[in-house]
C-alpha positions as CSV (number, residue, x, y, z in Angstrom):
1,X,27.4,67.7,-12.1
2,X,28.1,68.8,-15.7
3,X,25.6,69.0,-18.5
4,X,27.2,65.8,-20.5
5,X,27.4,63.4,-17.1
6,X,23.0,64.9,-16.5
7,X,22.6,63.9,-20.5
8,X,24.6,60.8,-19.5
9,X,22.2,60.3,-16.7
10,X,18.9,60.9,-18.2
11,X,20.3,57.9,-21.8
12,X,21.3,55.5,-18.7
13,X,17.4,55.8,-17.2
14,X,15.5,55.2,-20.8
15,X,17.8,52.9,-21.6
16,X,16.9,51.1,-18.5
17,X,13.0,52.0,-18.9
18,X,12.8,50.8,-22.4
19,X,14.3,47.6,-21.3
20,X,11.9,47.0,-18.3
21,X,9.1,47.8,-20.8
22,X,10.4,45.8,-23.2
23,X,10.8,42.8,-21.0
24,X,7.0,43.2,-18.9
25,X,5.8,43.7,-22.7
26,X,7.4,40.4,-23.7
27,X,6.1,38.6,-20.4
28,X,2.7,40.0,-20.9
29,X,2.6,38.8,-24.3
30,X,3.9,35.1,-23.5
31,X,1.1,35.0,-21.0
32,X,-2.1,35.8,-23.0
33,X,-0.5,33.3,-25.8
34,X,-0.6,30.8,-23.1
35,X,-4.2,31.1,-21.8
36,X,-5.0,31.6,-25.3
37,X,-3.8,28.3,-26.2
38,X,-5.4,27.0,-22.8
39,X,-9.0,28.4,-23.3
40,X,-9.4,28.5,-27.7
41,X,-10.1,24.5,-26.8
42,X,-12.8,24.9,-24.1
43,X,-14.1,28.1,-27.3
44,X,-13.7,24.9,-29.8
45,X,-16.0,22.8,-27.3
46,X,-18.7,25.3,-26.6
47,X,-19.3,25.6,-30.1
48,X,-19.7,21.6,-30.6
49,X,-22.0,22.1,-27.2
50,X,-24.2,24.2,-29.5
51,X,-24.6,22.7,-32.6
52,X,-25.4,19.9,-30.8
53,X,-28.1,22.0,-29.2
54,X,-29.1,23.4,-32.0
55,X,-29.9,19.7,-33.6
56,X,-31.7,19.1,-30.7
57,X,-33.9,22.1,-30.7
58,X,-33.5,23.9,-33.9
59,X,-36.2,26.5,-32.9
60,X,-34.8,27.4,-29.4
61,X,-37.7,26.3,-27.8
62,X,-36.0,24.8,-24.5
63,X,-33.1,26.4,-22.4
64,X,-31.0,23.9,-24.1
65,X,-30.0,25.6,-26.4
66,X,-30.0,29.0,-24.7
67,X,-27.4,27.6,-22.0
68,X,-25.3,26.7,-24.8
69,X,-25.1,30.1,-26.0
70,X,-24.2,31.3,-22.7
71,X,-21.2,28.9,-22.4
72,X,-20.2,29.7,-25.9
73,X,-19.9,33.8,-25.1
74,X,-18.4,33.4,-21.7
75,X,-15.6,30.5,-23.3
76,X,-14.9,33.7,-25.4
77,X,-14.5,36.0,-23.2
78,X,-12.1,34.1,-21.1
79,X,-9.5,34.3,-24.5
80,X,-7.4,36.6,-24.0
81,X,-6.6,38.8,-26.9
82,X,-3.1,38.9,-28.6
83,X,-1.1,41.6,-27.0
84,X,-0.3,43.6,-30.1
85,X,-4.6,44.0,-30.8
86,X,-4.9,44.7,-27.3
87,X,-2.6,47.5,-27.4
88,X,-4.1,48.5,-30.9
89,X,-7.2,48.9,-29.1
90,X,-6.4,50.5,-26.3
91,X,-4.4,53.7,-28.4
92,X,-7.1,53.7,-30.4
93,X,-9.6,54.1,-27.7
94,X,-7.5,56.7,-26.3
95,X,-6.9,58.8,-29.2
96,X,-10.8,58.9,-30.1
97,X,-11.1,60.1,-26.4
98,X,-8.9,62.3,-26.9
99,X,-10.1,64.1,-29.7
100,X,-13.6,64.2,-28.4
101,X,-13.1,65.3,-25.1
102,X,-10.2,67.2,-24.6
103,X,-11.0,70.3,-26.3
104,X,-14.3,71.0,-24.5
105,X,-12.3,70.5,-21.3
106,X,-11.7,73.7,-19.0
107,X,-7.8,74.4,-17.8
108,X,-8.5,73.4,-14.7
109,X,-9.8,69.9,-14.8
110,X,-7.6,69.4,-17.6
111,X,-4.6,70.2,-14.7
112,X,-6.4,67.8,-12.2
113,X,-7.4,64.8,-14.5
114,X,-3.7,64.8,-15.5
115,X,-2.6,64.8,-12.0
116,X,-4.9,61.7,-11.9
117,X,-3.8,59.8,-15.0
118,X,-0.6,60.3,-13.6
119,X,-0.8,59.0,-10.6
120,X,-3.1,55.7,-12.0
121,X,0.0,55.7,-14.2
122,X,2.0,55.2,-11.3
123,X,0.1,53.1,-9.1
124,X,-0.3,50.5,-12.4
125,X,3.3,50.4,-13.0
126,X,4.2,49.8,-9.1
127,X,2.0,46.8,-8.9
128,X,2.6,45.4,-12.2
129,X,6.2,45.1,-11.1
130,X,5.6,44.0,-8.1
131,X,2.9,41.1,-9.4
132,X,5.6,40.3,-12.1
133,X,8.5,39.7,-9.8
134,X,9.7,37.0,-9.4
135,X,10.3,35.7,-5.6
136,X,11.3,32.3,-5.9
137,X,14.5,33.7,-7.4
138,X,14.9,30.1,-9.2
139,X,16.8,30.5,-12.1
140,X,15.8,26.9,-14.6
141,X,18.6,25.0,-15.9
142,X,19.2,24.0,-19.3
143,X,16.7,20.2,-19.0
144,X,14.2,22.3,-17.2
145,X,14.3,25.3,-19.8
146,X,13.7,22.5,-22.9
147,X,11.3,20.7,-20.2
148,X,8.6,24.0,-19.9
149,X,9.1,24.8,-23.6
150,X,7.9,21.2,-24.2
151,X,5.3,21.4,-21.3
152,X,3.8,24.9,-22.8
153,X,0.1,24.2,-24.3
154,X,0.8,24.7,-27.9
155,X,3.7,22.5,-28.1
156,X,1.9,19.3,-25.9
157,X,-1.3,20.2,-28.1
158,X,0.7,19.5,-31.5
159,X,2.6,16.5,-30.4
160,X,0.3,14.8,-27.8
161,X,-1.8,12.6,-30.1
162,X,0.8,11.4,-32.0
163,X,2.4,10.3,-28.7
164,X,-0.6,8.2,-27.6
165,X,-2.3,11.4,-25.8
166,X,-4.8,12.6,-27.6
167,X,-7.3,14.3,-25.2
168,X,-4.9,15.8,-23.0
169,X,-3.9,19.1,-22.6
170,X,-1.2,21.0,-20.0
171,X,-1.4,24.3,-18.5
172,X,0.8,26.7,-17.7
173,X,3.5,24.7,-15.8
174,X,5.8,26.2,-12.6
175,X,9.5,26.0,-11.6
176,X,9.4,25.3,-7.8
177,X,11.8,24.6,-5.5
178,X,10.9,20.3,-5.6
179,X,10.7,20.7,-9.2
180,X,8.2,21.1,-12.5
181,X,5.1,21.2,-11.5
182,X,1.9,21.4,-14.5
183,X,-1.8,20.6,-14.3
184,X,-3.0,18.7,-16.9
185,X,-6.3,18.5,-18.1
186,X,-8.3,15.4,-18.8
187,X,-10.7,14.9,-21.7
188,X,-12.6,11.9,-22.7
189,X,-12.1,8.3,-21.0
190,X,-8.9,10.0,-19.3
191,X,-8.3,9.9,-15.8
192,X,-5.5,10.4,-13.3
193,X,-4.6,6.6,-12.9
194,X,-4.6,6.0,-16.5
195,X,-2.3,8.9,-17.3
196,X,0.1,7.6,-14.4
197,X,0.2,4.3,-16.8
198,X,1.0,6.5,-19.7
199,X,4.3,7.8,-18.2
200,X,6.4,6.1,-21.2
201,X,4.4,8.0,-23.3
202,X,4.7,11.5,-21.8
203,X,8.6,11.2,-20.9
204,X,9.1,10.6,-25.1
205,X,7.3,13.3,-25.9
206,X,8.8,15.7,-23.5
207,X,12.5,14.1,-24.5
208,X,13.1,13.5,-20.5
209,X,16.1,12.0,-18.9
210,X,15.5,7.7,-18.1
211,X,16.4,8.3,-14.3
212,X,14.4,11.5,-14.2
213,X,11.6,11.0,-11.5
214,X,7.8,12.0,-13.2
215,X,5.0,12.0,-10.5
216,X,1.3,11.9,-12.0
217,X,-1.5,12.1,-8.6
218,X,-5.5,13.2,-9.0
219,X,-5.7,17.2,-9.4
220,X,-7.5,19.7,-7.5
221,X,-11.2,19.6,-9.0
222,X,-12.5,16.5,-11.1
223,X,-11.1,16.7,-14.8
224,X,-7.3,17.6,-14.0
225,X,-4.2,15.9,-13.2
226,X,-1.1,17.1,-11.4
227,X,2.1,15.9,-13.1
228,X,5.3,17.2,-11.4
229,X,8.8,16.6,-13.0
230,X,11.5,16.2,-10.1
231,X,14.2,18.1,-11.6
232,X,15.4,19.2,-7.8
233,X,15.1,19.1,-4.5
234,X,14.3,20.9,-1.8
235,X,16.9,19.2,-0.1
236,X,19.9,20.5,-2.2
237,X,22.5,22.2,-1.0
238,X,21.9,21.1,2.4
239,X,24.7,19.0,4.7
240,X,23.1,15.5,5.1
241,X,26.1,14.6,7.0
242,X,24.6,13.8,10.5
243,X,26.1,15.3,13.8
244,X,24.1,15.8,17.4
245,X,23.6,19.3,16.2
246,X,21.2,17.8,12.9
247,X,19.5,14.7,14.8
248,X,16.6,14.6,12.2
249,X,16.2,11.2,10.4
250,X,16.4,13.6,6.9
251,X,15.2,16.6,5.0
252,X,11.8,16.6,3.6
253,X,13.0,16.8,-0.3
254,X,9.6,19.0,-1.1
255,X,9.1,21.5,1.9
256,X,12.9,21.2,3.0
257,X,11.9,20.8,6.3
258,X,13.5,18.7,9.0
259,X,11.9,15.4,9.6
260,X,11.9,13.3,12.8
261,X,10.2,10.2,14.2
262,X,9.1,10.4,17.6
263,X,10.4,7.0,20.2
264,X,7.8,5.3,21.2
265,X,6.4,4.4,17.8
266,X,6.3,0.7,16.6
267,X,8.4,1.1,13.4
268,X,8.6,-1.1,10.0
269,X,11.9,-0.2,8.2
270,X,12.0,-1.8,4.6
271,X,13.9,-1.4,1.4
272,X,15.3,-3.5,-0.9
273,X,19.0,-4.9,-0.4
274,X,21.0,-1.6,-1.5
275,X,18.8,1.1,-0.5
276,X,20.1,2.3,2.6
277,X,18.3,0.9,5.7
278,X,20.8,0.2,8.1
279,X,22.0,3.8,7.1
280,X,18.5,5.2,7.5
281,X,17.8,3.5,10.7
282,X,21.5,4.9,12.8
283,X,19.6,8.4,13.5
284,X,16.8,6.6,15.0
285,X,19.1,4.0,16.9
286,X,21.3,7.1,18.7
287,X,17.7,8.7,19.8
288,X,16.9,5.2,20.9
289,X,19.7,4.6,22.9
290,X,20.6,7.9,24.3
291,X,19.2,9.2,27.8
292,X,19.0,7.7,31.3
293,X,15.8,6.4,30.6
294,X,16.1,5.0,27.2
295,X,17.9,1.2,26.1
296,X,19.1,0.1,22.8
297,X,18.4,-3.8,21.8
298,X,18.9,-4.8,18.8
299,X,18.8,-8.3,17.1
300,X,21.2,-8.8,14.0
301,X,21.5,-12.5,13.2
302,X,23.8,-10.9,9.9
303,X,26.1,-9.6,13.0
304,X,27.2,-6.7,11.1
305,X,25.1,-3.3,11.9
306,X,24.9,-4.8,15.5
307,X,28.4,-4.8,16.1
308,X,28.6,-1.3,15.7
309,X,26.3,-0.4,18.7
310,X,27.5,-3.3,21.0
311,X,29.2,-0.7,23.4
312,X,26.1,1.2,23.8
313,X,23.2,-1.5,23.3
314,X,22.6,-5.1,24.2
315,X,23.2,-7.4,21.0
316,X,22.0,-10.6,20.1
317,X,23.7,-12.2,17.3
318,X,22.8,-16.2,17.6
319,X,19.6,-17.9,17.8
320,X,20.0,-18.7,21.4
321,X,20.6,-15.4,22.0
322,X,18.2,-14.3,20.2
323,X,15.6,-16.6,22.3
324,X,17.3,-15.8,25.4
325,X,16.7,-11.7,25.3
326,X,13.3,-11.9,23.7
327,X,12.2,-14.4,26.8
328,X,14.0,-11.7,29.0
329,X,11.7,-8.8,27.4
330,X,9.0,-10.7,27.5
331,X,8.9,-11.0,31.4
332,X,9.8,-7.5,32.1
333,X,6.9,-6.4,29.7
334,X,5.0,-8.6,32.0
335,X,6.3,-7.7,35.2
336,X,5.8,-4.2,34.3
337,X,1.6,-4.3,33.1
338,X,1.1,-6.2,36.8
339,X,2.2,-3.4,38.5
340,X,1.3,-0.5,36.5
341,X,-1.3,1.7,38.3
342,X,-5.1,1.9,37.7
343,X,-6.0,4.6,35.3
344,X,-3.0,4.6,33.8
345,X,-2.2,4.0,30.2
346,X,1.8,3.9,29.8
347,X,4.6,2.9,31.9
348,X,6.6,5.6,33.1
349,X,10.3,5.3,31.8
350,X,12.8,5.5,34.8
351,X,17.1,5.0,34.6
352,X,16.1,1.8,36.9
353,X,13.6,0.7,34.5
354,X,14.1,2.5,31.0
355,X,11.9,2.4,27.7
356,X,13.3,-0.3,25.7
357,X,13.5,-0.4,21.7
358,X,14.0,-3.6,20.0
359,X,15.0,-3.6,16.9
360,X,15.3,-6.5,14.7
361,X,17.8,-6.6,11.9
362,X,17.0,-8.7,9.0
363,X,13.3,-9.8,10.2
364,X,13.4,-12.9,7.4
365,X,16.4,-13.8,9.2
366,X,15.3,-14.0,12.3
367,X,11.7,-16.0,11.0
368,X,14.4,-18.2,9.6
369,X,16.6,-19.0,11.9
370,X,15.6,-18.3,15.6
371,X,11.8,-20.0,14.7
372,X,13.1,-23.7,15.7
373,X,16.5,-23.5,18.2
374,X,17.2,-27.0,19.9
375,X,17.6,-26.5,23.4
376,X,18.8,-29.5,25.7
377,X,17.0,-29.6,29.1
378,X,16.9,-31.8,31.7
379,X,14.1,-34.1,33.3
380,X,13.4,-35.0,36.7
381,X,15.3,-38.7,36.2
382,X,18.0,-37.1,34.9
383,X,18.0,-37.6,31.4
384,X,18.6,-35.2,28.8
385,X,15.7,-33.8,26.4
386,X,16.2,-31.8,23.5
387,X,13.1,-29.3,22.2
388,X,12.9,-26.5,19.7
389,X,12.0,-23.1,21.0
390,X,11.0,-19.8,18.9
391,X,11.8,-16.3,19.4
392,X,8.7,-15.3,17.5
393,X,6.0,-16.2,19.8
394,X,7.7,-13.1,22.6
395,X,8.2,-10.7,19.6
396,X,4.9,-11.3,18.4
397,X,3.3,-10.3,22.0
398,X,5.9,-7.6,22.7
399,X,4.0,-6.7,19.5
400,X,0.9,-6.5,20.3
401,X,0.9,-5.3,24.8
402,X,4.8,-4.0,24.5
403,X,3.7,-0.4,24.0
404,X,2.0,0.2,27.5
405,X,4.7,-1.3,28.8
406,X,6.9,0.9,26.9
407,X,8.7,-2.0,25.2
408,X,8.8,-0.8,21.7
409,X,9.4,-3.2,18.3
410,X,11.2,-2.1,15.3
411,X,11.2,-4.7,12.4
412,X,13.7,-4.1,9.5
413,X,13.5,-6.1,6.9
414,X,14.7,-6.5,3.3
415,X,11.9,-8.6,2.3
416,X,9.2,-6.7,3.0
417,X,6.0,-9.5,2.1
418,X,3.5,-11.1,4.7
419,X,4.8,-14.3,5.9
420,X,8.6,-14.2,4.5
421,X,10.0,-10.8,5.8
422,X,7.3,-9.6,8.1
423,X,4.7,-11.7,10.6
424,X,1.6,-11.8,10.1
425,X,0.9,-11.0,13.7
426,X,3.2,-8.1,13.6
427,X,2.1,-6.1,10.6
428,X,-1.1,-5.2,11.9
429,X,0.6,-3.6,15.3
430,X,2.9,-1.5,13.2
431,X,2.3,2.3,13.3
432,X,4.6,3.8,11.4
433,X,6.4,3.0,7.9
434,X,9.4,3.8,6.2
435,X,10.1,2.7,3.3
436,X,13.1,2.9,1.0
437,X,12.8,1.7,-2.5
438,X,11.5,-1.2,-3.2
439,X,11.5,-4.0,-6.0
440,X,7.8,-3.7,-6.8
441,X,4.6,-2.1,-6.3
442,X,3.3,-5.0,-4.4
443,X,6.2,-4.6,-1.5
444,X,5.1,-1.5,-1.6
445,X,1.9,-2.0,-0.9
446,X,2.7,-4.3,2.2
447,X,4.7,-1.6,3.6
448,X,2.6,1.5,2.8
449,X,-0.6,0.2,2.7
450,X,-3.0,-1.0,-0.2
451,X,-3.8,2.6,-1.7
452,X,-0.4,3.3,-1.7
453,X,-0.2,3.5,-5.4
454,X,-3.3,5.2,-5.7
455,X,-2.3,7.6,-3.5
456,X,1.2,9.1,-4.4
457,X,3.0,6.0,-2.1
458,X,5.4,4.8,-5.1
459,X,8.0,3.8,-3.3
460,X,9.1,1.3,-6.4
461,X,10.2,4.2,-7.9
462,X,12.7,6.0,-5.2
463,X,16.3,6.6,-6.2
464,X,18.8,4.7,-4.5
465,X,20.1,4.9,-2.3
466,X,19.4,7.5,0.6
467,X,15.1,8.0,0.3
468,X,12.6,7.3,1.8
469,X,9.2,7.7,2.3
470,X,7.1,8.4,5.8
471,X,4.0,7.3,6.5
472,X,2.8,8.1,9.6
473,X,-0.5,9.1,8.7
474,X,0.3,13.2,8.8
475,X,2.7,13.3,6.3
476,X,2.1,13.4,2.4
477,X,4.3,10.8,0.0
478,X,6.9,13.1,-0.1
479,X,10.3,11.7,-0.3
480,X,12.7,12.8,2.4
481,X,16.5,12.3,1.8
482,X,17.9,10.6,4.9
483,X,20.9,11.9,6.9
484,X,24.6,10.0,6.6
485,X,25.8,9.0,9.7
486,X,29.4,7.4,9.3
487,X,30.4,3.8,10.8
488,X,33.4,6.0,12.6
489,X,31.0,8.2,13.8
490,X,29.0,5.4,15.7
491,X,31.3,3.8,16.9
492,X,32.9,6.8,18.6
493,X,29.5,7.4,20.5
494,X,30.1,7.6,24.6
495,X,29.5,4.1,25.8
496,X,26.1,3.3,27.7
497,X,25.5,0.0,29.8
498,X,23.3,-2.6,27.7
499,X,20.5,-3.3,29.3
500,X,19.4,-6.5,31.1
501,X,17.1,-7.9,33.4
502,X,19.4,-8.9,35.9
503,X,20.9,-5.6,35.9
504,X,17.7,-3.5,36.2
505,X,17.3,-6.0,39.2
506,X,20.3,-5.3,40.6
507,X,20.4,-1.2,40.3
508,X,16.6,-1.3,42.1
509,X,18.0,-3.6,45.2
510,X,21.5,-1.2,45.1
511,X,19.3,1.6,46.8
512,X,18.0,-0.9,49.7
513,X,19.8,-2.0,52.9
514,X,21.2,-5.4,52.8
515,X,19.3,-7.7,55.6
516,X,21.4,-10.7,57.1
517,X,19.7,-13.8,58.5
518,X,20.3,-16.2,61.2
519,X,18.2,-18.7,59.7
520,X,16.3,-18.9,57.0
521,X,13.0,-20.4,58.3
522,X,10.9,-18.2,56.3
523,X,9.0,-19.5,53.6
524,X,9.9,-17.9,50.5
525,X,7.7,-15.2,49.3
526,X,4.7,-16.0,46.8
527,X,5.7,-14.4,43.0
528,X,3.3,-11.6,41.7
529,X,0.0,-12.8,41.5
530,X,-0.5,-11.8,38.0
531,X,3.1,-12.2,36.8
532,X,4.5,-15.1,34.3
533,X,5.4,-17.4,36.9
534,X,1.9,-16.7,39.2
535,X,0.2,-17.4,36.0
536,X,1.7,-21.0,35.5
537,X,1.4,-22.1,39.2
538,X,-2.1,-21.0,39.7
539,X,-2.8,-22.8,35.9
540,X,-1.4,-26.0,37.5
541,X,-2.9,-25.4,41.0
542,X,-6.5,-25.1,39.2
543,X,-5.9,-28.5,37.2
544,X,-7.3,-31.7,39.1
545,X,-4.1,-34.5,37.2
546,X,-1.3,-33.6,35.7
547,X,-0.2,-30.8,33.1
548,X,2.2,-31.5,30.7
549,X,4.1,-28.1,29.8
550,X,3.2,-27.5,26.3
551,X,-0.5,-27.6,27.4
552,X,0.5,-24.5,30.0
553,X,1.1,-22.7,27.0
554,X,-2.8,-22.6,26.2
555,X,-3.6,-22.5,29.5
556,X,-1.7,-19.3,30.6
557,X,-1.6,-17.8,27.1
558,X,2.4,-16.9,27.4
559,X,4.9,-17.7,25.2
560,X,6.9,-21.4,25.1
561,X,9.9,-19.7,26.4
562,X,8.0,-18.1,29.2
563,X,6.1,-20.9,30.2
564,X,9.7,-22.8,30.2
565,X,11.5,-20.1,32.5
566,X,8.9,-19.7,35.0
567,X,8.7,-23.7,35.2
568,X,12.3,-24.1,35.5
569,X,12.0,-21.3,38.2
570,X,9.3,-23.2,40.2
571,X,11.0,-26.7,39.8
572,X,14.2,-25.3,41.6
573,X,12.3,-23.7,45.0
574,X,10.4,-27.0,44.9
575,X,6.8,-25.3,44.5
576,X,6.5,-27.6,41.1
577,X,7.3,-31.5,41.0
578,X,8.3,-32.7,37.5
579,X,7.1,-36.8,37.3
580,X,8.9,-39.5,35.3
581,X,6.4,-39.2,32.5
582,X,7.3,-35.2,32.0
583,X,4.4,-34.2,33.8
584,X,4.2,-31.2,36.2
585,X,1.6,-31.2,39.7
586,X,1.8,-29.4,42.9
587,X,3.2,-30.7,45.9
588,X,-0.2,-30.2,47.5
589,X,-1.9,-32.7,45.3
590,X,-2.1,-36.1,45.9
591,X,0.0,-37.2,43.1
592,X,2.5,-34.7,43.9
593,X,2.5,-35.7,48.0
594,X,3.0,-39.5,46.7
595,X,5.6,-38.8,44.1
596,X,7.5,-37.0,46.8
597,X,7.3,-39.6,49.3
């Protein structure tokens, strides 16, 4: 190597030193003006705290004033001094060392302490640039640069009271990969809630964006707030686009970590007409309905999501539908708690006898229009009778027992308020919430519970469409962007038999050898004694006159269209007699031997 290209060499590694020192210089200077502008107010307090003291006890009798003292020299010491006296100080405490000591110093300690100022040299210069590095490797964009000039101390100090926030004062706020986030600390009559009511006032005075999302939730210790800026996600950058490779329901937008809800959960999906529910809930529907031992129903009275899935679920798209597959789950979910084993908790899914998920899509709808369905039946003397049946009575209880029985309800609604989009007997049963945005806070408390706004839960305030939040009661309120699964893409799904009673009936007999008879002389076998139709005909059996069959729904505690299957069922073998009047009796009875005669 030649002498210019070593010369060359040796400019290229001071230039490069006096930059780094330049820029830690720079760094380290931007920091102490920041805690300096953080901690000169707590000074400014201490010293009130002591002339107040002093007033109080002018001679310094009590600790009063004492204490006060204390606080006002610690306050100090925690201020930082400017980086140019710092450095004034230190060379200046240096050179007087210098010119004290160093002549009375031998040769040979003089060799060893420089060995050791070099190598604390050293050592200090490694770990400041490791401190100072910066790991995250997030560079800020243009509206987050102005955003964390705006949110440095000085700058909210001289413009917060004139914006309506006097009393408040940021820290040093952080680019993170969910966005801005910066403590806030809270003086006077200021607390977390209130500052979440002043957000008009803190996005003028830091000049933000109308659509840009500002979160305000209680800090870490008593005093603070936490206001975080979404300026990004976590989730960007990622493919949303869902294929069975990326099965999640979304990306948490804060962690960036795949999210997923478990079957076997009692779901409420709401969100405001827009947001994104039917879109949201496809993920969940393909879980649902894939596997030998899982079955797809869904319930779409709008006949337009459901139609999607009809080659791989059972659909009901009319009110008698609706009434007829509800009085179908009904009795399985029955049929299945009567035999289900002692000491155990669950039913245990099989491809005979699958776990079932219901899912209802538009719940108003459905309270609207399957509540009173005329259905025609026919009497004993041969007339023609026309009542009104509900579908809401079997949802309701597949509600509540449907989970041992692993009969699972999903309600999906639009309308997410007690009585209009959601029943009152279901929204107690429901374990898990997801929530899309919503018109107003009070939907979202219905959804996410009553301290949802208290607690982070604003789901009033999601973008649309494509977010939601989770609550499940292990995750925090942090949005998760769901995945896009295409119409295309469902309906090119491998087909799957719908379920059906009848058909789970038919696959358990398949395995069993067919029996002819001569004659049929046997009497038919009694039904199940704890099973819908055992439950009406001992009701009836127990009775001393008469029972008219809306009273069996008291009596039995089933549904109407339970009650009116397994009596239809028992009229037909001829275990129940029907009378002119509409009133059921045994044959056994007296009434029921005359009637027959």
């Amino acid at each position: 190597m030649s002498q210019s290209q070593v010369w060359r060499t040796h400019r290229q590694y001071a230039a490069t030193a006096a930059r780094w020192s330049a820029d830690r210089w720079r760094k380290e200077a931007d920091r102490r003006h920041a805690l300096r502008a953080q901690r000169k107010p707590l000074v400014a307090d201490a010293r009130a705290a002591l002339a107040r003291a002093q007033a109080v006890d002018p001679e310094g009798v009590t600790s009063l004033r004492h204490r006060a003292e204390r606080e006002l020299r610690t306050a100090k010491r925690r201020v930082p001094d400017p980086m140019w006296l710092f450095a004034s100080k230190t060379a200046a405490a240096l050179g007087v060392a210098g010119y004290v000591w160093l002549p009375q110093v031998s040769v040979r300690a003089w060799v060893w302490s420089a060995i050791a100022v070099v190598a604390a040299v050293t050592a200090l210069t490694v770990w400041t640039a490791v401190r100072g590095r910066d790991t995250t490797g997030l560079a800020p964009t243009a509206e987050e640069t102005a955003l964390l000039k705006r949110l440095q101390p000085q700058y909210w100090k001289e413009h917060a009271e004139q914006r309506g926030l006097a009393g408040t004062l940021t820290g040093r706020p952080k680019l993170t990969d969910a966005g801005i986030v910066c403590a806030v600390r809270l003086d006077g009559t200021w607390t977390a809630t209130k500052l979440r009511g002043a957000e008009d006032h803190i996005r003028a005075l830091l000049g933000a964006r109308t659509s840009l999302r500002i979160q305000t939730k209680a800090g870490k210790q008593g005093g603070w707030a936490e206001l975080v800026l979404r300026t990004r996600s976590a989730a960007d950058g990622d493919d949303l686009t869902w294929t069975p490779e990326r099965r999640s329901l979304g990306i948490d937008t804060v962690t960036g970590e795949q999210v997923t809800v478990p079957l076997g959960e009692r779901l409420l999906i709401a969100g405001r007409s827009g947001a994104g529910k039917s879109v949201a809930s496809r993920p969940l529907l393909y879980d649902a309905s894939e596997g030998p031992a899982n079955a797809l129903v869904i319930i779409d009275l709008k006949r337009v999501e459901g139609r999607l899935w009809d080659h791989r679920a059972r659909v009901a798209s009319t009110p008698h539908e609706v009434i007829d597959v509800t009085d179908e789950l009904e009795t399985e979910m029955l049929d299945r708690l009567s035999v289900l084993p002692k000491g155990q908790d669950t039913w245990t899914p099989t491809p005979d006898r699958p776990r079932i998920t219901v899912v209802v899509d538009e719940g108003a709808e459905v309270m609207t229009a399957a509540d009173k369905v005329p259905y025609e039946t026919e009497t004993a003397d041969g007339k023609t009778r026309t009542a009104n049946r509900s579908a809401l009575p079997a949802l309701e209880s597949i509600a509540r027992m449907g989970r041992a029985a692993c009969i699972d309800l999903w309600w999906m609604t639009q309308k997410p308020t007690i009585g209009d989009g959601i029943p009152k007997q279901i929204a107690p049963q429901i374990g898990v919430s997801i929530c899309l945005a919503v018109r107003t806070p009070a939907e979202a408390r219905v959804v996410l519970g009553e301290d949802a706004q208290a607690k982070g839960w604003t789901a009033d305030e999601l973008p649309v469409p494509g977010v939601a939040l989770i609550r499940d009661g292990k995750r925090k309120p942090d949005p998760v962007k769901v995945r896009y699964m295409d119409k295309a893409v469902v309906i090119a799904l491998p087909d799957r038999t719908p379920w059906s009673r009848s058909g789970a009936a038919t696959s358990e007999a398949a395995g069993t050898p067919t029996l002819t008879l001569v004659k049929n002389t046997a009497p038919e076998p009694a039904p199940a004694e704890d099973s819908a139709t055992a439950r009406v005909l001992k009701a009836i059996e127990t009775t001393d006159q008469p029972v008219r069959q809306k009273d069996l729904v008291s009596l039995t505690g089933l549904s109407k269209g339970a009650v009116s299957k397994s009596v239809k069922r028992l009229t037909e073998t001829g275990r129940l007699l029907r009378q002119t009047d509409g009133t059921l009796t045994h044959p056994g009875t007296e009434t029921g031997t005359a009637v027959a005669s």
